[in-house]
N, C-alpha and C positions, 0 to 999 in steps of 0.2 A: 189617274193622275198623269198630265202629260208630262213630258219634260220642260227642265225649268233653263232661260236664256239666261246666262253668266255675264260678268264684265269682267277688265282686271280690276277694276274699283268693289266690283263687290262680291270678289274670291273669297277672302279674309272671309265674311260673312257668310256666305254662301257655302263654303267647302269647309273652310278651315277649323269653325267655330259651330259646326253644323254637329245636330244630338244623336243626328244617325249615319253610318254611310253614306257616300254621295260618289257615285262612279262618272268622270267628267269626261265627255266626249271632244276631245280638241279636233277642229275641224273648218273647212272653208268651204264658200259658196262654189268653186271650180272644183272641187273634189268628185271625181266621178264618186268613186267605192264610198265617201263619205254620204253623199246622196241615198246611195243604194241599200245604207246600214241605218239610215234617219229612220223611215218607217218600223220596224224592227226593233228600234230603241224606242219609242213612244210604245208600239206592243207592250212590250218590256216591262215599261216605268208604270203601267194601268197592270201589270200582273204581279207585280214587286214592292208595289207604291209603298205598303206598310213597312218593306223592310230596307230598301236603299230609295235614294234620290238619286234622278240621273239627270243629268243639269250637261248643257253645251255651251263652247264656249266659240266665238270664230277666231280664228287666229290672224287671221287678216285685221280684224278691230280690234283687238286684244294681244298686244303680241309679249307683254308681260311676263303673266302665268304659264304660254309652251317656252320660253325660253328659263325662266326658272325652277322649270320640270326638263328640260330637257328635252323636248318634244321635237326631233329631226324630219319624223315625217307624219302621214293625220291617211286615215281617221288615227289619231292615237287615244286608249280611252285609258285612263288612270282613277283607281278605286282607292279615294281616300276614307282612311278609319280611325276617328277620335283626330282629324286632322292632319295624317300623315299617311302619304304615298305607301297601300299595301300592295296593289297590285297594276301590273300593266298590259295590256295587248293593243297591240299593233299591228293595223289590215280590218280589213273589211272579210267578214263571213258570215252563215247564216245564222236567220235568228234561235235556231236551234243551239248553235254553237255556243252564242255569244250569251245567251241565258243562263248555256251547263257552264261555261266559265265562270259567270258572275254569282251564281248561285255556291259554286263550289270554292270562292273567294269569301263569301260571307260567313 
């Protein structure tokens, strides 16, 4: 399952009102470390598929959703559950990393 492309028009639906986890990638096309952690999160989202959705959003076209989360800097990813922010990391690391977090977030 790859990752799924966000709007702020269709957060609400997408994250908010979503029947499983959804860990959201805030992130832009200039972003080195944002680049560097995309492949990685598509990994990811094909070995988790069943159990979180990992959905991105750009925050250059979206500037909505990082400002009502608070998102100062990107890659930022934020793990929403039943529709509310459980969990946060911020930075680019490996896909190792970012799996044992997200895993150990669920």
């Amino acid at each position: 399952m790859a990752t799924k492309k966000i709007t702020d028009s269709s957060f609400h639906d997408d994250v908010i009102a979503s029947g499983q986890p959804v860990l959201v990638d805030f992130w832009a096309e200039w972003c080195g470390p944002c680049k560097m952690i995309g492949p990685a999160l598509e990994e990811i989202s094909d070995e988790l598929g069943e159990k979180v959705v990992i959905a991105k959003i750009n925050i250059d076209d979206n500037p909505e959703a990082p400002a009502r989360y608070g998102v100062r800097g990107i890659p930022t990813m934020i793990l929403f559950k039943n529709g509310t922010p459980s969990a946060t990391k911020v930075g680019a690391a490996p896909k190792s990393a970012l799996k044992g977090w997200l895993e150990g977030e669920l």
